[in-house]
PyMOL CGO cylinders between C-alpha atoms (Angstrom):
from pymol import cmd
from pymol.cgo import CYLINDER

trace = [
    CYLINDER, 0.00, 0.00, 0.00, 2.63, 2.26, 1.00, 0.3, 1, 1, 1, 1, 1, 1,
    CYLINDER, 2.63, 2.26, 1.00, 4.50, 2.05, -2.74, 0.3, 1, 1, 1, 1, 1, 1,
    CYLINDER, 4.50, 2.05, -2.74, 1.33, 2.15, -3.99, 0.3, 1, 1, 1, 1, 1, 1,
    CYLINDER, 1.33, 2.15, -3.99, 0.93, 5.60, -2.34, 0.3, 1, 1, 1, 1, 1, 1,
    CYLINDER, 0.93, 5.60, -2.34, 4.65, 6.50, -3.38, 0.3, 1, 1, 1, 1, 1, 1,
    CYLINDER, 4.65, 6.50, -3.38, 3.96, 6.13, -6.58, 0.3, 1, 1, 1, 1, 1, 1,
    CYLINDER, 3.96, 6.13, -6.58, 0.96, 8.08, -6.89, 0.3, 1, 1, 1, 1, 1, 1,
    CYLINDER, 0.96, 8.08, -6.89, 2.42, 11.10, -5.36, 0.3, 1, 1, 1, 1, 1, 1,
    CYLINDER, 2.42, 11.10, -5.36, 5.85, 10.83, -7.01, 0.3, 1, 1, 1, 1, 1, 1,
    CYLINDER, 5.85, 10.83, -7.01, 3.82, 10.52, -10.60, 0.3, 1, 1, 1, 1, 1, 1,
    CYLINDER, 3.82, 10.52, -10.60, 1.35, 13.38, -9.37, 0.3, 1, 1, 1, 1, 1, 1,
    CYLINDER, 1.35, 13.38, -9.37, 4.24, 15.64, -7.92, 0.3, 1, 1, 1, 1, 1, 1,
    CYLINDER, 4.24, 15.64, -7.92, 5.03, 16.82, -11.40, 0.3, 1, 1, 1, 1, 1, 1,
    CYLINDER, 5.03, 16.82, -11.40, 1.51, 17.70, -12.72, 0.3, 1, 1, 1, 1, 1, 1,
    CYLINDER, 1.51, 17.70, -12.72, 1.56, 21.21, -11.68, 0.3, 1, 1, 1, 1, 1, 1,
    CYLINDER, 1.56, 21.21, -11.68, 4.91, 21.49, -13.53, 0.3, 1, 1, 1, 1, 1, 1,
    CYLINDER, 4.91, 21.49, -13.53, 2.64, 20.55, -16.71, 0.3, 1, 1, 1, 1, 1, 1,
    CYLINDER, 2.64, 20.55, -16.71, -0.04, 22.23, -16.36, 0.3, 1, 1, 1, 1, 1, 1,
    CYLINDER, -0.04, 22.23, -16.36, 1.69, 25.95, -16.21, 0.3, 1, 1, 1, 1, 1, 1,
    CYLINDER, 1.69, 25.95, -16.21, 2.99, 25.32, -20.14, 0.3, 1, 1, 1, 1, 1, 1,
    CYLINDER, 2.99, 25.32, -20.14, -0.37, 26.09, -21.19, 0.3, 1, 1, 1, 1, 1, 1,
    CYLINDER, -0.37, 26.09, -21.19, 0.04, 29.98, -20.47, 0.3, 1, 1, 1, 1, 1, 1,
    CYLINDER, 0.04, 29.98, -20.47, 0.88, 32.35, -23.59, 0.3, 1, 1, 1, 1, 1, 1,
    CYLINDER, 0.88, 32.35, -23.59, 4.66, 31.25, -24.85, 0.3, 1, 1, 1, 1, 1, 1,
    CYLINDER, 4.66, 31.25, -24.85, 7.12, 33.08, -27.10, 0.3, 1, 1, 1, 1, 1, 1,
    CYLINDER, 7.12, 33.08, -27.10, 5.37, 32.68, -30.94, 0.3, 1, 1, 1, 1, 1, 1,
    CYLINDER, 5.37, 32.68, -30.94, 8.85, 31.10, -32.05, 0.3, 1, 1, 1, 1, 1, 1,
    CYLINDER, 8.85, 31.10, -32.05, 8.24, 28.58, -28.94, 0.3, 1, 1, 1, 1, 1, 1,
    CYLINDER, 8.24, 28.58, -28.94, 4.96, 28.22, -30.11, 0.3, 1, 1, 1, 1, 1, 1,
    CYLINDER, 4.96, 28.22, -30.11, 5.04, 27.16, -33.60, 0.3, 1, 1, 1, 1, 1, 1,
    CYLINDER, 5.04, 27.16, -33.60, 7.81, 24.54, -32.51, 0.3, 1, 1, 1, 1, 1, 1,
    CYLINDER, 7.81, 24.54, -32.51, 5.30, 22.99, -30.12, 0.3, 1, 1, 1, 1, 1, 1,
    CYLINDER, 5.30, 22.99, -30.12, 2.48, 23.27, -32.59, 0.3, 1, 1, 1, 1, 1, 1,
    CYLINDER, 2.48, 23.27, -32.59, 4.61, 21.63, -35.64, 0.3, 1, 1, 1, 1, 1, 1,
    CYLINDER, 4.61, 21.63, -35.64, 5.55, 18.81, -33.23, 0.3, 1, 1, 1, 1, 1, 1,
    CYLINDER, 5.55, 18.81, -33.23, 1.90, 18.28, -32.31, 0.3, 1, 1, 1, 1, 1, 1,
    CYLINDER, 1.90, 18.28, -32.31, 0.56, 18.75, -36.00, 0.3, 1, 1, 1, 1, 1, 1,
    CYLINDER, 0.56, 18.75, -36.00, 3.40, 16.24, -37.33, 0.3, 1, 1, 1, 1, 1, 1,
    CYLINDER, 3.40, 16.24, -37.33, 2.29, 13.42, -34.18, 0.3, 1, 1, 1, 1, 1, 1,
    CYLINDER, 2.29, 13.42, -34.18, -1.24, 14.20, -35.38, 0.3, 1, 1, 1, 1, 1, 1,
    CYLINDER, -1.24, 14.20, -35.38, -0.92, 13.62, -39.09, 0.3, 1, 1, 1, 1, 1, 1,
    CYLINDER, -0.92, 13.62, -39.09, 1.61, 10.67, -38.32, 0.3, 1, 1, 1, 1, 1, 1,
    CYLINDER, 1.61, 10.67, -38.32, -0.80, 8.90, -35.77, 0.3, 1, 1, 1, 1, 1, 1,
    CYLINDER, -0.80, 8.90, -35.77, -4.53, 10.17, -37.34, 0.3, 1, 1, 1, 1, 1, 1,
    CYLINDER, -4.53, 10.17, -37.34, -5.43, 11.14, -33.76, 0.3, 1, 1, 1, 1, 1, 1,
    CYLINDER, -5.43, 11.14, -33.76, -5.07, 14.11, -31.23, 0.3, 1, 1, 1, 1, 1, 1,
    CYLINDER, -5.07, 14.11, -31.23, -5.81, 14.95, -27.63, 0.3, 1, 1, 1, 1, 1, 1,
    CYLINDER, -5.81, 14.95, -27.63, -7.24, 17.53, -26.12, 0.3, 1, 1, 1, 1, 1, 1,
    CYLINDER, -7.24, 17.53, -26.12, -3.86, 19.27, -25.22, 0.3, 1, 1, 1, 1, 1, 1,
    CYLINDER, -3.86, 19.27, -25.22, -3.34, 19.36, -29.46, 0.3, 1, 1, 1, 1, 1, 1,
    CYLINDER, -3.34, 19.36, -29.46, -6.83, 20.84, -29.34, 0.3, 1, 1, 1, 1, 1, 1,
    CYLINDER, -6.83, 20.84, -29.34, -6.20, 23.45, -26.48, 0.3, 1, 1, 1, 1, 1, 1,
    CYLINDER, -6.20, 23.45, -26.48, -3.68, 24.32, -28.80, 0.3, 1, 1, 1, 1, 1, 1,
    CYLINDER, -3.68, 24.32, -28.80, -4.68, 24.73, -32.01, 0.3, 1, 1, 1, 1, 1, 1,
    CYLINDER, -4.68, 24.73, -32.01, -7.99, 26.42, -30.91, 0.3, 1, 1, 1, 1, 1, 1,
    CYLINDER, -7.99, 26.42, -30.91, -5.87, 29.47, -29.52, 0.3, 1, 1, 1, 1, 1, 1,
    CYLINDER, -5.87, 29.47, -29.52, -3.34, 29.11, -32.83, 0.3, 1, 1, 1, 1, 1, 1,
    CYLINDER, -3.34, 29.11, -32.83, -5.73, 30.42, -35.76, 0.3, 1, 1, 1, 1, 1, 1,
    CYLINDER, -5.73, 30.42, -35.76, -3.13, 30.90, -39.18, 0.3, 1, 1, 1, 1, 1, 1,
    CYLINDER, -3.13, 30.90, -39.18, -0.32, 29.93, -37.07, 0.3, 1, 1, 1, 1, 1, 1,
    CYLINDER, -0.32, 29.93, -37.07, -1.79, 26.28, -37.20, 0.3, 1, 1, 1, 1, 1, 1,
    CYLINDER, -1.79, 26.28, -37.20, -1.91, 26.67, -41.01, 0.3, 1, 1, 1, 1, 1, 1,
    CYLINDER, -1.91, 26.67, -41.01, 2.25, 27.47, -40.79, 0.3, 1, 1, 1, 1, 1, 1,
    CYLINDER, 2.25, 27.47, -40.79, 2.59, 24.49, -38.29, 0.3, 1, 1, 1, 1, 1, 1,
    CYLINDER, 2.59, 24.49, -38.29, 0.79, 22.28, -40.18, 0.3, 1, 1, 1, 1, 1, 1,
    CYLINDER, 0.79, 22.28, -40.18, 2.30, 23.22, -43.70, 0.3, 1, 1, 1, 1, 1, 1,
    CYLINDER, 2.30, 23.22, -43.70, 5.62, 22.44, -41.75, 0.3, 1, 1, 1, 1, 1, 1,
    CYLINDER, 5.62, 22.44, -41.75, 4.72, 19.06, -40.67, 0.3, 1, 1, 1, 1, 1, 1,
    CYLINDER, 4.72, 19.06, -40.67, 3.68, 17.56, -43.82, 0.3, 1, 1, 1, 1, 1, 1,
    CYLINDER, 3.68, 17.56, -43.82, 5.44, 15.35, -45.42, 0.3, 1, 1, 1, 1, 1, 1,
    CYLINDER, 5.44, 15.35, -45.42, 7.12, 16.26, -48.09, 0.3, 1, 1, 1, 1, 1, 1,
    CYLINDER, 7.12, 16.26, -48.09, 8.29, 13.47, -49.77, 0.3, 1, 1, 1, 1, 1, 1,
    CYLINDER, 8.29, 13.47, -49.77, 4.84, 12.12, -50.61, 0.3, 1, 1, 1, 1, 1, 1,
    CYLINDER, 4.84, 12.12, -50.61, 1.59, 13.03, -51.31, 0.3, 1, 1, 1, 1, 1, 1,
    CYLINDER, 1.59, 13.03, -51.31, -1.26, 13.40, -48.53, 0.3, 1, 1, 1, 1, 1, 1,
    CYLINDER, -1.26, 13.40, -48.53, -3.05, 10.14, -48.01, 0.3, 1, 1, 1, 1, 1, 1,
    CYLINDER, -3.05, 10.14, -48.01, -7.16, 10.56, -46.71, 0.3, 1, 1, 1, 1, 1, 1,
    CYLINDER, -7.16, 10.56, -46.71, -6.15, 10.04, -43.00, 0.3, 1, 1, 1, 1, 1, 1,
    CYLINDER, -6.15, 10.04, -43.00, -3.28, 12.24, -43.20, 0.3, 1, 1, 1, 1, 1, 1,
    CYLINDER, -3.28, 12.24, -43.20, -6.18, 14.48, -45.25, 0.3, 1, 1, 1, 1, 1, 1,
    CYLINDER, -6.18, 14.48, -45.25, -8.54, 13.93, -42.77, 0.3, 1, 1, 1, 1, 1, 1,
    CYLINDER, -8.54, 13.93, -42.77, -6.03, 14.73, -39.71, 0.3, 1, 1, 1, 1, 1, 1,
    CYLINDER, -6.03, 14.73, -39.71, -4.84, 18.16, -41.12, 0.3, 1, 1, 1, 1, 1, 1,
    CYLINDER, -4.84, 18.16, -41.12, -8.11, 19.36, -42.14, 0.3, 1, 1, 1, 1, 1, 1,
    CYLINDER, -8.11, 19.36, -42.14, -9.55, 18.95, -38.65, 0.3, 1, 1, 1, 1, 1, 1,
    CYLINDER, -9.55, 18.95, -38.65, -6.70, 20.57, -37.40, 0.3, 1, 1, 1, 1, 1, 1,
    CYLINDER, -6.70, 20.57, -37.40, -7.41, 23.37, -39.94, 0.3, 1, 1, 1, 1, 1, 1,
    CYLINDER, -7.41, 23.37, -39.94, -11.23, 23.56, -38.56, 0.3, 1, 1, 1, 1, 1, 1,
    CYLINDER, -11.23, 23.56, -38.56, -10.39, 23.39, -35.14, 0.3, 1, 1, 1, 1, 1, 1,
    CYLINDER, -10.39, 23.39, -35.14, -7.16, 26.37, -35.55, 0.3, 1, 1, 1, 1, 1, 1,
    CYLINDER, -7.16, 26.37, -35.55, -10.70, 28.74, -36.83, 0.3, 1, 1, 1, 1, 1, 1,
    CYLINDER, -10.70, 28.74, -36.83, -13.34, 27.34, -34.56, 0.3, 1, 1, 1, 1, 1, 1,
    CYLINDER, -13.34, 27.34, -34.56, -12.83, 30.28, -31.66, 0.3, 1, 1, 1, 1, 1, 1,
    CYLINDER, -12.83, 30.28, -31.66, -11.16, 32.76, -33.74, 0.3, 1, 1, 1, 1, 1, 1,
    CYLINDER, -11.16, 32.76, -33.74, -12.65, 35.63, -31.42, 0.3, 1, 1, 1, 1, 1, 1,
    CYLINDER, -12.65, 35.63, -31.42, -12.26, 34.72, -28.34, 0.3, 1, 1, 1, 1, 1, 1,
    CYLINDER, -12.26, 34.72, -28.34, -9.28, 32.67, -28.69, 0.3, 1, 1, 1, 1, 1, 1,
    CYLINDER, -9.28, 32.67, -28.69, -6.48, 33.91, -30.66, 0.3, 1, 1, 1, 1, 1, 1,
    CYLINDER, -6.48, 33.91, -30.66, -4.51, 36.91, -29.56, 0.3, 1, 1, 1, 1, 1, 1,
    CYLINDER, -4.51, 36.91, -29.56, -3.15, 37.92, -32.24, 0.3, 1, 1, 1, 1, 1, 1,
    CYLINDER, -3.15, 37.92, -32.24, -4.71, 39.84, -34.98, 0.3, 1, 1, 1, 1, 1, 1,
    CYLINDER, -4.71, 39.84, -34.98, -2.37, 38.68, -37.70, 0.3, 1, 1, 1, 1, 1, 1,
    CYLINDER, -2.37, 38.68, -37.70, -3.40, 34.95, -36.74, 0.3, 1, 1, 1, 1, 1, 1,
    CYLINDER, -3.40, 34.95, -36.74, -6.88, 36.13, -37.23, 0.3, 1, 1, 1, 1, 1, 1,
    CYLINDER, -6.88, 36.13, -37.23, -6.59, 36.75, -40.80, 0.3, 1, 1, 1, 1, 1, 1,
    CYLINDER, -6.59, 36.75, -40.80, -6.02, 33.19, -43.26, 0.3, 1, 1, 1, 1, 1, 1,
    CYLINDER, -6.02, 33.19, -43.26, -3.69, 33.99, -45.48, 0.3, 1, 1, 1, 1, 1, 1,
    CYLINDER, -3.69, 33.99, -45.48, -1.58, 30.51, -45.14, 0.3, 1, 1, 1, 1, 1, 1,
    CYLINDER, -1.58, 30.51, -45.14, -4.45, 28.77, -44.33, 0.3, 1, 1, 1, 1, 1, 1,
    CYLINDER, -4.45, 28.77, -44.33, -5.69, 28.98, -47.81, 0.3, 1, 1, 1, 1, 1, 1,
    CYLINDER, -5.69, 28.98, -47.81, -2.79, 29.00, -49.13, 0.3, 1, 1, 1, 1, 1, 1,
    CYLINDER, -2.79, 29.00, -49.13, -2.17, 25.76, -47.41, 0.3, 1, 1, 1, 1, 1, 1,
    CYLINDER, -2.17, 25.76, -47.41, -5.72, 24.55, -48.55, 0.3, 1, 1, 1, 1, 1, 1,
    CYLINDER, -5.72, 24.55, -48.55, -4.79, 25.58, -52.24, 0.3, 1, 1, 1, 1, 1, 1,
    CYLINDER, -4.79, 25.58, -52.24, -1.72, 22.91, -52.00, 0.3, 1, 1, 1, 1, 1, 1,
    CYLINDER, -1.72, 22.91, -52.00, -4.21, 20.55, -50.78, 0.3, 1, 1, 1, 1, 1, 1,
    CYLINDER, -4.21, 20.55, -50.78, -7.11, 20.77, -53.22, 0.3, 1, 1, 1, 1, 1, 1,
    CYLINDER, -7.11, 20.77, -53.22, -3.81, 20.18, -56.07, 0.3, 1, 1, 1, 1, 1, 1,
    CYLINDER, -3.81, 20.18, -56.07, -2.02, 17.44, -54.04, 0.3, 1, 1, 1, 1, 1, 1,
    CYLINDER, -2.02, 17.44, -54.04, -4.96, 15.49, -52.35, 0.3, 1, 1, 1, 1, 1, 1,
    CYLINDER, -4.96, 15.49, -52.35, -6.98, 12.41, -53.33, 0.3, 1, 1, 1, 1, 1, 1,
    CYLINDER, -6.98, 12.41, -53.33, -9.68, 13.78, -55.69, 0.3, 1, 1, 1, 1, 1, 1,
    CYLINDER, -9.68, 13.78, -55.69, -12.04, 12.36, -53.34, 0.3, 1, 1, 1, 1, 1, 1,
    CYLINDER, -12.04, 12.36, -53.34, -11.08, 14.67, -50.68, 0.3, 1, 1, 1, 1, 1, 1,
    CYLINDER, -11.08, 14.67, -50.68, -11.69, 17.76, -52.77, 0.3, 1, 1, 1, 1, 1, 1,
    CYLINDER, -11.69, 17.76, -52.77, -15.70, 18.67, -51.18, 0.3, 1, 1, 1, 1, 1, 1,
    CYLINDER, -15.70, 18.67, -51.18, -14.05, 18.62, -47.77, 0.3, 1, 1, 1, 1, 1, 1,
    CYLINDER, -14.05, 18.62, -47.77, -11.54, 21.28, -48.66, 0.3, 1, 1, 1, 1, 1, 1,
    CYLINDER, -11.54, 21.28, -48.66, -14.17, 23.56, -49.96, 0.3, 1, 1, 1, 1, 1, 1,
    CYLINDER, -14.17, 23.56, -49.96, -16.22, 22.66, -46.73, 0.3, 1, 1, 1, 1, 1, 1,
    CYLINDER, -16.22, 22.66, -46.73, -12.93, 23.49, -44.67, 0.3, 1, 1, 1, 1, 1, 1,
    CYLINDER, -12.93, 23.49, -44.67, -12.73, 27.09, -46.46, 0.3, 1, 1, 1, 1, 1, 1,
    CYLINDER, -12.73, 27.09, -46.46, -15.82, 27.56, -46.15, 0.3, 1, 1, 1, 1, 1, 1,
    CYLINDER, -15.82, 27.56, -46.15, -15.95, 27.31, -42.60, 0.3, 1, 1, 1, 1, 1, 1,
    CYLINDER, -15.95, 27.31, -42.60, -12.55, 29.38, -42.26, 0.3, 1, 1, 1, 1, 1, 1,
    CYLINDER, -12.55, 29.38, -42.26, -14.17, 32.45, -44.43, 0.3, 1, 1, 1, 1, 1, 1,
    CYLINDER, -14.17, 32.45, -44.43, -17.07, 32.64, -42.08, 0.3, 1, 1, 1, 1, 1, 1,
    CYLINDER, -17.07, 32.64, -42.08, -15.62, 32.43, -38.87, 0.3, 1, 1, 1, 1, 1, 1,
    CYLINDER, -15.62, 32.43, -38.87, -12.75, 35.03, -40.23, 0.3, 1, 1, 1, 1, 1, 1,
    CYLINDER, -12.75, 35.03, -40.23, -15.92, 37.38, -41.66, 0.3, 1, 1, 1, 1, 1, 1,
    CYLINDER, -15.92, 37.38, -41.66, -17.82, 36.36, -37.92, 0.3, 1, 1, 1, 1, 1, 1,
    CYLINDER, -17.82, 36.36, -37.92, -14.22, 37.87, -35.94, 0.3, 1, 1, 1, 1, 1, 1,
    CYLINDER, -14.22, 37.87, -35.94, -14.11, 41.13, -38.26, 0.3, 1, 1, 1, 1, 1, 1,
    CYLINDER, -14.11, 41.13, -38.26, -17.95, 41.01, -37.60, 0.3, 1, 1, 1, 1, 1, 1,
    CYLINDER, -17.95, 41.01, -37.60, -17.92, 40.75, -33.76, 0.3, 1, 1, 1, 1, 1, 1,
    CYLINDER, -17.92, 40.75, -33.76, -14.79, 43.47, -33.19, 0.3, 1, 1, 1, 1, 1, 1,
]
cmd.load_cgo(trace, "trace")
């Protein structure tokens, strides 16, 4: 019982450590942490909610992230597709209340990125892209709409 209880608290003890990286962080820091998380993502096909935390407050920052975790030696496959245009969705889905910075706010990579991907993708893909846009245009015209 007693190692039991060791354990815990030794494995517990650094959770506050943790927990304080989720605070604003240098934007240089910050696209290295979200290009590590986008590349795990479109590696793995699946994210947490600490890769969601993230890329809610990153807006076109996730766009630069992601565009530097693709791969570049082949062409997107539909999960990597899949992956990278939920990230997309999710870097636009608080774009008011989230992201800080007004230059993030605007999409310039992001469809830039989503160009690349409507000319590299599976054709079958290509309605999702729009759909992405779609939903990046709005919430960008809903931020300028809301200030």
């Amino acid at each position: 019982m007693n190692r039991l209880a060791f354990t815990l608290a030794v494995a517990l003890l650094h959770a506050p450590m943790y927990s304080q990286e989720c605070g604003a962080s240098p934007p240089a820091n910050q696209l290295v942490n979200l290009t590590k998380m986008a590349r795990r993502v479109i590696e793995s096909g699946a994210y947490t909610g600490w890769d969601e935390k993230a890329f809610v407050r990153a807006g076109d920052l996730g766009s630069v992230a992601i565009a530097r975790a693709l791969p570049q030696e082949s062409p997107v496959n539909p999960m990597q597709m899949r992956s990278v245009l939920l990230l997309v969705r999710v870097s636009f889905s608080c774009l008011d209340r989230c992201v800080q910075s007004s230059d993030d706010k605007e999409p310039r990579v992001t469809l830039l990125l989503l160009a690349h991907l409507r000319t590299q993708g599976p054709p079958d893909t290509q309605s999702d892209i729009e759909e992405v846009q779609a939903f990046v245009l709005k919430q960008t015209a809903d931020a300028h709409y809301a200030k």
